[in-house]
TORKOL-4160 file (C-alpha; in steps of 0.2 Angstrom, whole numbers, padded with zeros to 4 digits, m for minus):
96
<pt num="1" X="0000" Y="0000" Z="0000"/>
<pt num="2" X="0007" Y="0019" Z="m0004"/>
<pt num="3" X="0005" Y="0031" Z="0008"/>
<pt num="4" X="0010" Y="0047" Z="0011"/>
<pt num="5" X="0023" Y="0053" Z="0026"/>
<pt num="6" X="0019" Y="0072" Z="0036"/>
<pt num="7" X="0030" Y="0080" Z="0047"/>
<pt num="8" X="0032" Y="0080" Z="0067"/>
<pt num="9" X="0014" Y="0090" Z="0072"/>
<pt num="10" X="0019" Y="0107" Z="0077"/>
<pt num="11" X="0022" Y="0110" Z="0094"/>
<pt num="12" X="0012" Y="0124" Z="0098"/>
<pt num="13" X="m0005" Y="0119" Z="0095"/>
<pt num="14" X="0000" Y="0103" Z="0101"/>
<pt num="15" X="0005" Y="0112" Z="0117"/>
<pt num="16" X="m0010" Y="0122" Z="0116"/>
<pt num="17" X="m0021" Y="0110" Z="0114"/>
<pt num="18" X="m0015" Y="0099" Z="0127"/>
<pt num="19" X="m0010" Y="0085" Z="0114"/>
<pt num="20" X="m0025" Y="0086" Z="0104"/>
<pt num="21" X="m0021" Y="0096" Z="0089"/>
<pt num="22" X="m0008" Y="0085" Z="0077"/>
<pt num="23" X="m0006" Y="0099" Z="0062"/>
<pt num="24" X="0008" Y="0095" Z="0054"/>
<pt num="25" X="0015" Y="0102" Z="0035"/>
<pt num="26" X="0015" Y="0089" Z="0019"/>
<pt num="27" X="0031" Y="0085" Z="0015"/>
<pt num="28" X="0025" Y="0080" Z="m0007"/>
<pt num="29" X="0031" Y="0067" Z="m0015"/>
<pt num="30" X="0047" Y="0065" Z="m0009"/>
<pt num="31" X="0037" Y="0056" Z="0006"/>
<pt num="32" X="0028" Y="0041" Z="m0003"/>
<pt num="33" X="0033" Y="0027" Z="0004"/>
<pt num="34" X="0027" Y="0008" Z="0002"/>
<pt num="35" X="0021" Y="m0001" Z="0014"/>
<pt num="36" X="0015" Y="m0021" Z="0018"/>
<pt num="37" X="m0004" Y="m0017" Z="0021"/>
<pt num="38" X="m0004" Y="m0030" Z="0037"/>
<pt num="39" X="0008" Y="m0016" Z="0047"/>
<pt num="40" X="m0006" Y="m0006" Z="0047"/>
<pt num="41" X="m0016" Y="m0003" Z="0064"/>
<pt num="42" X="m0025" Y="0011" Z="0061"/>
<pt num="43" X="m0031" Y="0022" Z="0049"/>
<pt num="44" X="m0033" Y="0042" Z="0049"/>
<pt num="45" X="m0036" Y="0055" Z="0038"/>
<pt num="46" X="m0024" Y="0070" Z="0034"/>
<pt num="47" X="m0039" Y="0086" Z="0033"/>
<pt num="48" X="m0031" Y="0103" Z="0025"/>
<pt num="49" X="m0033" Y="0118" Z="0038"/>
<pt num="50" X="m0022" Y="0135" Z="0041"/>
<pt num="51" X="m0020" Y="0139" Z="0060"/>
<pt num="52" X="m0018" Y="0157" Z="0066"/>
<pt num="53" X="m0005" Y="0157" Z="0079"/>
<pt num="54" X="0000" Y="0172" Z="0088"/>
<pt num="55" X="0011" Y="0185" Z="0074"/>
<pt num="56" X="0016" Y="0168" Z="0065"/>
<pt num="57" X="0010" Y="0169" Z="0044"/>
<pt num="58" X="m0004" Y="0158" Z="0040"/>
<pt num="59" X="0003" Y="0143" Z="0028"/>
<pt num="60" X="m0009" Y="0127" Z="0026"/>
<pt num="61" X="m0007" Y="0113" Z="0036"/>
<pt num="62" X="m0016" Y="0095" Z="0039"/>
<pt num="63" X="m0024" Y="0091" Z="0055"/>
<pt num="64" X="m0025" Y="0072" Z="0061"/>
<pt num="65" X="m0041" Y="0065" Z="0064"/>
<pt num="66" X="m0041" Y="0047" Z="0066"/>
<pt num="67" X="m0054" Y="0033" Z="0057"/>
<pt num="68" X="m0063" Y="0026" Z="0074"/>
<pt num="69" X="m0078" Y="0020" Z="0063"/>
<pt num="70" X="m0067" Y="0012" Z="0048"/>
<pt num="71" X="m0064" Y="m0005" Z="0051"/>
<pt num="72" X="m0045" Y="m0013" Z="0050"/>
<pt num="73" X="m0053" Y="m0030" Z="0046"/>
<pt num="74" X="m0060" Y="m0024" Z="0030"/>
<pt num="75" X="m0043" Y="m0020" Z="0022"/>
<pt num="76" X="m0036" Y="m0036" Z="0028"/>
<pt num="77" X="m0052" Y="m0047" Z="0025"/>
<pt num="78" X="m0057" Y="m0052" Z="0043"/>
<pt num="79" X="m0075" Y="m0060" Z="0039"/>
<pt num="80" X="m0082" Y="m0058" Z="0055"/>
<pt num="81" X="m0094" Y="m0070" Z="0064"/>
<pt num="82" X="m0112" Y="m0065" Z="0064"/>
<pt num="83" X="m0123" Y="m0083" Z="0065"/>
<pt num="84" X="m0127" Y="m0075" Z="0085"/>
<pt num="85" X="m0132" Y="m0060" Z="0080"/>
<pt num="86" X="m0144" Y="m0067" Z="0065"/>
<pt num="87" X="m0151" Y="m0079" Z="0077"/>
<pt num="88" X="m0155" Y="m0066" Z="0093"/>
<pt num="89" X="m0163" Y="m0055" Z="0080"/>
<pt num="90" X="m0173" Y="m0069" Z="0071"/>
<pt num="91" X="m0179" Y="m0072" Z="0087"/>
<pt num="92" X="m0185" Y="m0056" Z="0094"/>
<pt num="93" X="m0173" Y="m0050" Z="0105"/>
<pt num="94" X="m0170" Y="m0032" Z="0107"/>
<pt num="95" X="m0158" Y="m0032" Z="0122"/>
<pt num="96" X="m0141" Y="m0031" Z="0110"/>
């Protein structure tokens, strides 16, 4: 799988943000890198955004978010049991 490599997030709205706030700059093409697709753990999404931060000029960055709802399974073809689930609603049980 190709992906693409940022830099370290900047440390002031990291700071400001008590550790919430990953922006960190694009680093192109240079930073395509090739990975095995069963290293992979997690999956986030890069979002384009420009901080203002104190007198420092405004340049785009990416902010991390991170994929909670995207399943790592899916990419690596995990089938996942669901016989129990089937049979509990078949049956009438709302308590799941």
């Amino acid at each position: 799988m190709l992906i693409s490599l940022f830099s370290n997030p900047d440390p002031t709205p990291l700071q400001l943000s008590v550790n919430t706030l990953w922006s960190c700059k694009y680093l192109g093409n240079s930073a395509l890198k090739f990975i095995n697709i069963k290293c992979i753990c997690a999956i986030v999404a890069m979002v384009p955004h420009a901080p203002v931060i104190g007198e420092q000029p405004v340049h785009e960055q990416f902010f991390l978010i991170e994929m909670p709802s995207f399943d790592i399974g899916v990419i690596l073809g995990i089938k996942e049991d669901t016989i129990g689930e089937e049979q509990i609603k078949l049956n009438g049980d709302a308590s799941i």
